[in-house]
Chimera marker file (.cmm) of the C-alpha trace (Angstrom):
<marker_set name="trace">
<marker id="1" x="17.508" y="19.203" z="-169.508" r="1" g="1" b="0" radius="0.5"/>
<marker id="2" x="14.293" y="17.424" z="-169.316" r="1" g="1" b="0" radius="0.5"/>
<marker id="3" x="11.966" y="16.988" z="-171.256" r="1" g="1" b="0" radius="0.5"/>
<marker id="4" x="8.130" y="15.396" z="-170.266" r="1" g="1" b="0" radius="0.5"/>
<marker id="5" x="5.626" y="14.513" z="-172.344" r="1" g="1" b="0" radius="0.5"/>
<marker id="6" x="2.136" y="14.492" z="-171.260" r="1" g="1" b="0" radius="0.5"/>
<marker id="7" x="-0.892" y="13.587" z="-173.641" r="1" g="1" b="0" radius="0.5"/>
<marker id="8" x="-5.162" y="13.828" z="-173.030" r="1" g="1" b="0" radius="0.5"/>
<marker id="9" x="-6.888" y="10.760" z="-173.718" r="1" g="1" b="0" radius="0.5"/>
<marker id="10" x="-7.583" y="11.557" z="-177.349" r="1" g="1" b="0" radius="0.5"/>
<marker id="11" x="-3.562" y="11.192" z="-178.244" r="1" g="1" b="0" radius="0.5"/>
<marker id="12" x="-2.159" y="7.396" z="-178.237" r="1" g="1" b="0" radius="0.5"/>
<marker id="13" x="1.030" y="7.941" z="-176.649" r="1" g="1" b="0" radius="0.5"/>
<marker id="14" x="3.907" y="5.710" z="-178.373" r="1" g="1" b="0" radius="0.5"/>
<marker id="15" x="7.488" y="5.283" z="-178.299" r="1" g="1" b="0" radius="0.5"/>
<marker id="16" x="7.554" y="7.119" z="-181.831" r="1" g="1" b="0" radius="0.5"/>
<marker id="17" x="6.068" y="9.963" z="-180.767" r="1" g="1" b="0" radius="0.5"/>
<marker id="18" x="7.809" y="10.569" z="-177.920" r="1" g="1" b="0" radius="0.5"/>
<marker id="19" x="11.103" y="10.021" z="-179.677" r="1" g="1" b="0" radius="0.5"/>
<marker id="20" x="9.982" y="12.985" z="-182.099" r="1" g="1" b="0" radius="0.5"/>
<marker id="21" x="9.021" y="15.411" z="-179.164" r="1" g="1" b="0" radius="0.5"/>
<marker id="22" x="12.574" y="14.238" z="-177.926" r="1" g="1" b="0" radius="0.5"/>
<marker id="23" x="14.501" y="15.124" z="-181.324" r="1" g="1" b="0" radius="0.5"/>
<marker id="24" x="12.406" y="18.213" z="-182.262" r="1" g="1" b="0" radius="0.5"/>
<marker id="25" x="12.254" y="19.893" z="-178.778" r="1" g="1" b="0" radius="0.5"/>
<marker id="26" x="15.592" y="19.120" z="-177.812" r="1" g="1" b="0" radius="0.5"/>
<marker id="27" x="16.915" y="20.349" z="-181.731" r="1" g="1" b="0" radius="0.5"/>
<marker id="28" x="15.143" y="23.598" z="-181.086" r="1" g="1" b="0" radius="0.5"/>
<marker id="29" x="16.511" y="24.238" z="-177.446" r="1" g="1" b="0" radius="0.5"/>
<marker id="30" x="19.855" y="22.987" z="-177.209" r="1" g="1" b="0" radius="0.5"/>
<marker id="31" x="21.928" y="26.294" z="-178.293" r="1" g="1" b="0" radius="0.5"/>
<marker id="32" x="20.222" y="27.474" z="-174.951" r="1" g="1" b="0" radius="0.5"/>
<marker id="33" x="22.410" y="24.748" z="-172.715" r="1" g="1" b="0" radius="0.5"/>
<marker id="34" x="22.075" y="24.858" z="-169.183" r="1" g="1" b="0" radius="0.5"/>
<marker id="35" x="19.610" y="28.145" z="-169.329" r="1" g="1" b="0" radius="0.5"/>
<marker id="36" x="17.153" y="25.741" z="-169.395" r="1" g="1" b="0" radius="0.5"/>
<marker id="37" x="16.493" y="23.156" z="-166.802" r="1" g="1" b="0" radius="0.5"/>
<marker id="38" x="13.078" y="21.175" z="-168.128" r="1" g="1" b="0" radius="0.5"/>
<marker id="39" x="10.385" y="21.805" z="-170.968" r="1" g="1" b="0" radius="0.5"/>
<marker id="40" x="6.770" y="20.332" z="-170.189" r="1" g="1" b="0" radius="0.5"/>
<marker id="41" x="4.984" y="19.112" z="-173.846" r="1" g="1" b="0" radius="0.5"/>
<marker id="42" x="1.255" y="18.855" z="-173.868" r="1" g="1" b="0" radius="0.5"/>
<marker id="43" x="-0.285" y="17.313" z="-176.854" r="1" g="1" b="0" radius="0.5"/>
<marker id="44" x="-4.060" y="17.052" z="-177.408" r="1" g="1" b="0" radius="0.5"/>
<marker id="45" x="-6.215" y="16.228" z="-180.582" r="1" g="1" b="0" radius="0.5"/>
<marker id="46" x="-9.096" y="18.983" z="-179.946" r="1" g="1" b="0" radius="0.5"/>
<marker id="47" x="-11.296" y="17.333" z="-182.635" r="1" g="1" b="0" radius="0.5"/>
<marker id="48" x="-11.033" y="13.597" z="-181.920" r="1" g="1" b="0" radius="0.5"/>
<marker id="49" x="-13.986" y="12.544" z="-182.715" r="1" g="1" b="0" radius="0.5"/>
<marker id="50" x="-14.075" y="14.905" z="-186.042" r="1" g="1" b="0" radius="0.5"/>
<marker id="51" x="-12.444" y="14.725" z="-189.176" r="1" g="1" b="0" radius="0.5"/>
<marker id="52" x="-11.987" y="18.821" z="-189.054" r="1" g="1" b="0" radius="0.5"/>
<marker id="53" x="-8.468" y="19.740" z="-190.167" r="1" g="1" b="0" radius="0.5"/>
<marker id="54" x="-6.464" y="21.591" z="-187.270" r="1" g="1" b="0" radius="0.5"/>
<marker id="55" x="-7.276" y="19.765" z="-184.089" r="1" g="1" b="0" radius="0.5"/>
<marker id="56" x="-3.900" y="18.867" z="-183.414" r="1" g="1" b="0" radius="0.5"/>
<marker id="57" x="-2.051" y="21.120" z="-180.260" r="1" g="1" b="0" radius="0.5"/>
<marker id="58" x="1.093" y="20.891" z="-179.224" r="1" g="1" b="0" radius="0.5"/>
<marker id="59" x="1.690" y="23.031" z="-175.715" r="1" g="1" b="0" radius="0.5"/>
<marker id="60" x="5.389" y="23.748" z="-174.679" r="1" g="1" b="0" radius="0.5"/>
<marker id="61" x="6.147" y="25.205" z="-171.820" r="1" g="1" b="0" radius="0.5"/>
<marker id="62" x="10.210" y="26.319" z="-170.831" r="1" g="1" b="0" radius="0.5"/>
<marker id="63" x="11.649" y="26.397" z="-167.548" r="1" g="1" b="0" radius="0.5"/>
<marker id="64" x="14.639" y="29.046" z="-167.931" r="1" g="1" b="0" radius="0.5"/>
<marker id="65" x="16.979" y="29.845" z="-164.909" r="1" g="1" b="0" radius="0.5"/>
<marker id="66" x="16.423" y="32.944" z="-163.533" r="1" g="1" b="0" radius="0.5"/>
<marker id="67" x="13.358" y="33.695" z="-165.802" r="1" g="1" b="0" radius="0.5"/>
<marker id="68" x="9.791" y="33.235" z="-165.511" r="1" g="1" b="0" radius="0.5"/>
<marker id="69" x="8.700" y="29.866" z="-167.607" r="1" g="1" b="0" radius="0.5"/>
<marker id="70" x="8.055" y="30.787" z="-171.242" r="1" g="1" b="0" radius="0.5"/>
<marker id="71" x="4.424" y="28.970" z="-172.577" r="1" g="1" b="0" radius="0.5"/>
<marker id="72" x="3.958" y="28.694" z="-176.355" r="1" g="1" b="0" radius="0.5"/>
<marker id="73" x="0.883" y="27.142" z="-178.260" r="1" g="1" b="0" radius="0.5"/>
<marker id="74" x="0.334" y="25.518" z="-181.741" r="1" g="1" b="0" radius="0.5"/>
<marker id="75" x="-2.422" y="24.175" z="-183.762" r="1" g="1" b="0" radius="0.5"/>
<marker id="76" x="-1.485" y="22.170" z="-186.704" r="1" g="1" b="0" radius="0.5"/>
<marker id="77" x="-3.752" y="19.080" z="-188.914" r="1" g="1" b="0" radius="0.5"/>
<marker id="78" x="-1.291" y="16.358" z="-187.366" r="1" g="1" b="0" radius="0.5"/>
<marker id="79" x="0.556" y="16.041" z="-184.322" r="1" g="1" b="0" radius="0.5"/>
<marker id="80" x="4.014" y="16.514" z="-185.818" r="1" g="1" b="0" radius="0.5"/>
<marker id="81" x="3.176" y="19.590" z="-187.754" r="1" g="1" b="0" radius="0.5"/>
<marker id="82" x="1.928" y="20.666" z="-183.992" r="1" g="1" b="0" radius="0.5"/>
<marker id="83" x="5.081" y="20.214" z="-182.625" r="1" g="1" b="0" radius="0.5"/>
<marker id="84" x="7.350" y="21.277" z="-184.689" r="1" g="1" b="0" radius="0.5"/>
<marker id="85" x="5.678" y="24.448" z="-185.349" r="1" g="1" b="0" radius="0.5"/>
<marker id="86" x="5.551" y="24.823" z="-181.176" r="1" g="1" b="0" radius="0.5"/>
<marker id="87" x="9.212" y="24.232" z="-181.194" r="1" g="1" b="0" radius="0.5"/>
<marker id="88" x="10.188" y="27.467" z="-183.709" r="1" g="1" b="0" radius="0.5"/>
<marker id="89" x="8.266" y="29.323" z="-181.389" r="1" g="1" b="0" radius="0.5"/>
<marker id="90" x="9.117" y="28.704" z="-178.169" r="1" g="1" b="0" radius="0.5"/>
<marker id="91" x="12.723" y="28.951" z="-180.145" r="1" g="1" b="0" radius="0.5"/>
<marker id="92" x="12.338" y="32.231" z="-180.958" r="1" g="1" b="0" radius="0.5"/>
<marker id="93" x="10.118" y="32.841" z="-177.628" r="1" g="1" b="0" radius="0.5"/>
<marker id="94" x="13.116" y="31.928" z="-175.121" r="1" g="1" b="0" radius="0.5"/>
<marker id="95" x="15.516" y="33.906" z="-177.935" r="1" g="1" b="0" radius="0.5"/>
<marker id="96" x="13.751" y="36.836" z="-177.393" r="1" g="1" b="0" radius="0.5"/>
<marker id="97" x="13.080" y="36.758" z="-173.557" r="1" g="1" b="0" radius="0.5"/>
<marker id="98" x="16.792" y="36.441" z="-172.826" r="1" g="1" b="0" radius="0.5"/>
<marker id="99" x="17.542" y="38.779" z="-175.490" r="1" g="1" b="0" radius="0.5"/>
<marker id="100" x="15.270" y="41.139" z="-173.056" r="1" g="1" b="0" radius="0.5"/>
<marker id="101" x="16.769" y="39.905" z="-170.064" r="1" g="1" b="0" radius="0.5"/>
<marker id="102" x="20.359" y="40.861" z="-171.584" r="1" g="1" b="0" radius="0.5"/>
<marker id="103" x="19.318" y="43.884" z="-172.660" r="1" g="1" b="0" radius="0.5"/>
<marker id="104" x="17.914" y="44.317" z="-169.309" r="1" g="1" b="0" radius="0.5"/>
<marker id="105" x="21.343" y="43.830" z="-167.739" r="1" g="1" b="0" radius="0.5"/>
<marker id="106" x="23.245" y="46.319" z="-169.862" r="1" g="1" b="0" radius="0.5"/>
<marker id="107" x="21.565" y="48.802" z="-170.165" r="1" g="1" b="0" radius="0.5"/>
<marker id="108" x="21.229" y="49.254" z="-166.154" r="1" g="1" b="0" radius="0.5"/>
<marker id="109" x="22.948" y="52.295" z="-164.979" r="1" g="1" b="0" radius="0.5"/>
<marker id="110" x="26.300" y="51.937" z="-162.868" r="1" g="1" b="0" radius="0.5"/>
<marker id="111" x="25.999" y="52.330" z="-159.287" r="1" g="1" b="0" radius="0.5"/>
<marker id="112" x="28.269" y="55.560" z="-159.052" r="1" g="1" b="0" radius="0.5"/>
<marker id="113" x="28.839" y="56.483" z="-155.049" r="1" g="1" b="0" radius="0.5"/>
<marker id="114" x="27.144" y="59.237" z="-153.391" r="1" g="1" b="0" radius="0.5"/>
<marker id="115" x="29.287" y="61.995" z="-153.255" r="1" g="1" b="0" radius="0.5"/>
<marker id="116" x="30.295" y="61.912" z="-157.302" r="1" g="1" b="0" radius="0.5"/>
<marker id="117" x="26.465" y="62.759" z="-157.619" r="1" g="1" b="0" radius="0.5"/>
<marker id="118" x="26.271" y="65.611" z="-155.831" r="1" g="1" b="0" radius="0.5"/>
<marker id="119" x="28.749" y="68.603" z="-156.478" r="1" g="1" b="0" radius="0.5"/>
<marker id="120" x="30.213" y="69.504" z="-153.306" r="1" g="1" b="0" radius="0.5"/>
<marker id="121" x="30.475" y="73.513" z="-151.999" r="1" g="1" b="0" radius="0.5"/>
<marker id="122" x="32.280" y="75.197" z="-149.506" r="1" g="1" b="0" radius="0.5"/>
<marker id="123" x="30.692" y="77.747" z="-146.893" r="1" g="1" b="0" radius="0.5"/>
<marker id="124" x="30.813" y="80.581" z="-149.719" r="1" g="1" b="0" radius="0.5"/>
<marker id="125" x="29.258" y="78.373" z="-152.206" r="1" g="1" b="0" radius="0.5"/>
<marker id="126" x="31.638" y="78.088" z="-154.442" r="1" g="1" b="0" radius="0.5"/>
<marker id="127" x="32.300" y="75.034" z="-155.766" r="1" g="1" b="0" radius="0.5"/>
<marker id="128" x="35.184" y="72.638" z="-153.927" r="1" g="1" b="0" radius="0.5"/>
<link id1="1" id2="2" r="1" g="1" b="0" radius="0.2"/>
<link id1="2" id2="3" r="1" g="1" b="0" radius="0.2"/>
<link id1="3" id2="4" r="1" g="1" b="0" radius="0.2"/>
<link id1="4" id2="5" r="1" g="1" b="0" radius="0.2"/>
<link id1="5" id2="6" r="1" g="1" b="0" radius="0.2"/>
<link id1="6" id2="7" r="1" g="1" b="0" radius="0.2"/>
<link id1="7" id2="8" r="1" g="1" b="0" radius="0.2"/>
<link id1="8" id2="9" r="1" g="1" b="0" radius="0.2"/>
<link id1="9" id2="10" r="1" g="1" b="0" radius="0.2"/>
<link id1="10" id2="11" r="1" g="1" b="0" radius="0.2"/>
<link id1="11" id2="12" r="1" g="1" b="0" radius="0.2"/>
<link id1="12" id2="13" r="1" g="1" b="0" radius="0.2"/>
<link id1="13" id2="14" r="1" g="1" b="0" radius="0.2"/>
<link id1="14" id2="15" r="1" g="1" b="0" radius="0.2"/>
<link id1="15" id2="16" r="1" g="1" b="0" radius="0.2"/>
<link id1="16" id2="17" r="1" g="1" b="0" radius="0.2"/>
<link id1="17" id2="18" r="1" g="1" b="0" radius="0.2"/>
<link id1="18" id2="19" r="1" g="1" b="0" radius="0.2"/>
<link id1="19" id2="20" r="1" g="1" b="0" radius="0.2"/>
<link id1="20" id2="21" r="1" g="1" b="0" radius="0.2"/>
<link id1="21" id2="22" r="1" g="1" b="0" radius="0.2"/>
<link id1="22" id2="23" r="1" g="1" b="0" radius="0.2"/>
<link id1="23" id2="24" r="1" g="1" b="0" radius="0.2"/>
<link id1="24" id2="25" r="1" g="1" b="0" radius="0.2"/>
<link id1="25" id2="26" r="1" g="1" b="0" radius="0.2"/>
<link id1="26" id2="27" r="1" g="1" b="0" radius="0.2"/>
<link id1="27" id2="28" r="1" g="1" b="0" radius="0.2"/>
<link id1="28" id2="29" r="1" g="1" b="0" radius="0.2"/>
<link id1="29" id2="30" r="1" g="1" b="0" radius="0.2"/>
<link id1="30" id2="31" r="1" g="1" b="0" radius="0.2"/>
<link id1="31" id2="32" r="1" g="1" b="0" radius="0.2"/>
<link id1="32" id2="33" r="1" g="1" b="0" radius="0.2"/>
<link id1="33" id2="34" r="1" g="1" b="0" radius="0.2"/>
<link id1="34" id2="35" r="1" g="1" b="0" radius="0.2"/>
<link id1="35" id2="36" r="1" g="1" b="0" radius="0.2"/>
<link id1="36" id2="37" r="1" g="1" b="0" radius="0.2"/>
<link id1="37" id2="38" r="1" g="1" b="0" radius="0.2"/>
<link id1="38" id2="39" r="1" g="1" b="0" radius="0.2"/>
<link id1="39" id2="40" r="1" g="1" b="0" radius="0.2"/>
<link id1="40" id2="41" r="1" g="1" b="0" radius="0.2"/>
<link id1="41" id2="42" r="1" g="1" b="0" radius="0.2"/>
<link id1="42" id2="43" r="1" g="1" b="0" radius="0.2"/>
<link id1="43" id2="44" r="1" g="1" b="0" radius="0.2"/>
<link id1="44" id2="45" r="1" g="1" b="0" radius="0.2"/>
<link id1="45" id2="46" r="1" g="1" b="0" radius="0.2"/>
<link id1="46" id2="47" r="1" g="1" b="0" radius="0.2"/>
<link id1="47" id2="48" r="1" g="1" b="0" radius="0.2"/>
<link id1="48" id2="49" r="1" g="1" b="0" radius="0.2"/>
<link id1="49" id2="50" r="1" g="1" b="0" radius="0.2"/>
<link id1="50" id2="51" r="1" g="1" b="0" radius="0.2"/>
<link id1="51" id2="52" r="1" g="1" b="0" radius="0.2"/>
<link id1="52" id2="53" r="1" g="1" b="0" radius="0.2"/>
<link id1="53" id2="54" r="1" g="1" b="0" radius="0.2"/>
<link id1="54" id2="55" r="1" g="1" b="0" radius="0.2"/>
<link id1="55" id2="56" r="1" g="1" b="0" radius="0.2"/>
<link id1="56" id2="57" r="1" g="1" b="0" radius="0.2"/>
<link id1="57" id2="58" r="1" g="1" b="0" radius="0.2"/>
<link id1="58" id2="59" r="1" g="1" b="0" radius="0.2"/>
<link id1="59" id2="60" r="1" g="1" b="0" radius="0.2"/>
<link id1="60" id2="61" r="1" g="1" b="0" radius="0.2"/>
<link id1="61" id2="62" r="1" g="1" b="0" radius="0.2"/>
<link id1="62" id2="63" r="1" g="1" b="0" radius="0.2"/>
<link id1="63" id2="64" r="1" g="1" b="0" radius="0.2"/>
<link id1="64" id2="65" r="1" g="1" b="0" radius="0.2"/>
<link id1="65" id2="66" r="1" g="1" b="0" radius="0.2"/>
<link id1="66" id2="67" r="1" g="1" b="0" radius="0.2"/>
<link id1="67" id2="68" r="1" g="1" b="0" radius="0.2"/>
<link id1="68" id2="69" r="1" g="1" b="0" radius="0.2"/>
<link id1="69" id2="70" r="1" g="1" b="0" radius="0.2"/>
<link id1="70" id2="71" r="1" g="1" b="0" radius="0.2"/>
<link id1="71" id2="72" r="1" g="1" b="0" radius="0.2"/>
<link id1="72" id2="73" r="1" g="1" b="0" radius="0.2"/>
<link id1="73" id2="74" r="1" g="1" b="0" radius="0.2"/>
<link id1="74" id2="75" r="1" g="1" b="0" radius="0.2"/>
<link id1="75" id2="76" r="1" g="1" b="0" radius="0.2"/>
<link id1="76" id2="77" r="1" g="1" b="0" radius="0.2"/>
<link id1="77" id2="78" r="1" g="1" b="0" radius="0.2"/>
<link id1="78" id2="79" r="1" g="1" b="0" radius="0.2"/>
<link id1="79" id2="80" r="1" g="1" b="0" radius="0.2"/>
<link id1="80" id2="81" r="1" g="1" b="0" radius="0.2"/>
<link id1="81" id2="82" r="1" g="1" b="0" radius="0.2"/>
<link id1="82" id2="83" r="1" g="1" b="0" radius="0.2"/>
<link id1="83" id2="84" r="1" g="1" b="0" radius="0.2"/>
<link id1="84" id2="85" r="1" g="1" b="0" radius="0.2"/>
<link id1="85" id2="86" r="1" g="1" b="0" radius="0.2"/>
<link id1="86" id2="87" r="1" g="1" b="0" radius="0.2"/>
<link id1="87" id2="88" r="1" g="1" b="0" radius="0.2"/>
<link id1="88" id2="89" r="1" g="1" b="0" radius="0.2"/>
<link id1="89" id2="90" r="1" g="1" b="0" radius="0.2"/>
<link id1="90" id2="91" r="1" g="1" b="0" radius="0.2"/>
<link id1="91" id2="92" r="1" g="1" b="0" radius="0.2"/>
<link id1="92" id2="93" r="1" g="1" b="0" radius="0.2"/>
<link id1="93" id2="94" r="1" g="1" b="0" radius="0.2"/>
<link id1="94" id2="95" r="1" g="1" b="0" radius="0.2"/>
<link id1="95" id2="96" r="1" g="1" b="0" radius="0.2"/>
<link id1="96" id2="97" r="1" g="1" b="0" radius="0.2"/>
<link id1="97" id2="98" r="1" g="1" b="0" radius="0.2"/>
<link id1="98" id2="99" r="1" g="1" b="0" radius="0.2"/>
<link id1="99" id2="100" r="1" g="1" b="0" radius="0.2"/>
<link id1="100" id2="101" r="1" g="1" b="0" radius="0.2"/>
<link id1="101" id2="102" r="1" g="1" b="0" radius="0.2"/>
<link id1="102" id2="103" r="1" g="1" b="0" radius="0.2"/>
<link id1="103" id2="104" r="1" g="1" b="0" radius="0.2"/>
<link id1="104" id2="105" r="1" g="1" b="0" radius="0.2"/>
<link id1="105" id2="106" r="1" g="1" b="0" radius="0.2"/>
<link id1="106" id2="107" r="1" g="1" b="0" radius="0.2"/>
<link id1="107" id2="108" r="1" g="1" b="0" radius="0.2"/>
<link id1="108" id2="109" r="1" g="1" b="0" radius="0.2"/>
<link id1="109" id2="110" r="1" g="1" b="0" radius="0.2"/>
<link id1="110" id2="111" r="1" g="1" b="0" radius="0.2"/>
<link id1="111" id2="112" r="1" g="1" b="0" radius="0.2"/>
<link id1="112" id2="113" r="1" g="1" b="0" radius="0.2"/>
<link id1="113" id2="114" r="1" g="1" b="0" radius="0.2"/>
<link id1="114" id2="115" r="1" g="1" b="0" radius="0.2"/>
<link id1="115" id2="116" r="1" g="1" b="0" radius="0.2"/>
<link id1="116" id2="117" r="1" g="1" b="0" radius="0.2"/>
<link id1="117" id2="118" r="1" g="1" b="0" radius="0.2"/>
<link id1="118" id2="119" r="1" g="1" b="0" radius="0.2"/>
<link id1="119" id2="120" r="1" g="1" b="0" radius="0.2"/>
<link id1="120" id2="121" r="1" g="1" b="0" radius="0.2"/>
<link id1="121" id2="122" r="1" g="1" b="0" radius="0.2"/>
<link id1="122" id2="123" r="1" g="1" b="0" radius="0.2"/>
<link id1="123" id2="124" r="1" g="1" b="0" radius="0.2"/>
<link id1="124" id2="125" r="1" g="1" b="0" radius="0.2"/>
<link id1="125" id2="126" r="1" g="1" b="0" radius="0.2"/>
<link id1="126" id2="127" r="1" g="1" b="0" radius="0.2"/>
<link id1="127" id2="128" r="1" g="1" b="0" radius="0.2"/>
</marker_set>
């Protein structure tokens, strides 16, 4: 599994921070295994140039095989909070899409053949 890490030009990129995306993103994904094939991080700091509390976003979006990609969102003071409160989420996100898709699977209805449908009469009516 991959994982990227893009940043806007309000974030200074580092080796430290990538190293946390690495560790939290991969923590929160790896009980899905090979279900998922990359995760795209976007971080931004929405309020730069301000001193508001809760500018930080953290952006992960989830490739999963045979699903469409699952996008969560999270606004935190700092950049860690950010991410790790993106990374429960798109936990629980891709939990509950396969969950669906699972679901989806059993609870489709057996193909049964033709002729078991339909009840099958002689000339009379009566039933053969």
């Amino acid at each position: 599994m991959q994982i990227n890490v893009n940043t806007d030009k309000s974030v200074e990129r580092h080796q430290g921070l990538d190293e946390h995306v690495q560790t939290v993103v991969g923590a929160a994904v790896q009980r899905f295994g090979e279900q998922i094939t990359r995760v795209e991080v976007h971080l931004s700091d929405e309020n730069a140039d301000k001193s508001a509390d809760g500018g930080s976003r953290c952006t992960l979006e989830a490739r999963v095989t045979g699903y469409q990609p699952v996008a969560v969102s999270n606004h935190a003071a700092t950049l860690h909070q950010a991410i790790n409160g993106a990374a429960d989420k798109l936990k629980r996100a891709i939990d509950s899409a396969l969950g669906r898709l699972h679901d989806k699977k059993l609870h489709e209805k057996p193909q049964i053949a033709e002729e078991a449908l339909t009840e099958q009469h002689d000339d009379q009516g009566n039933m053969m």
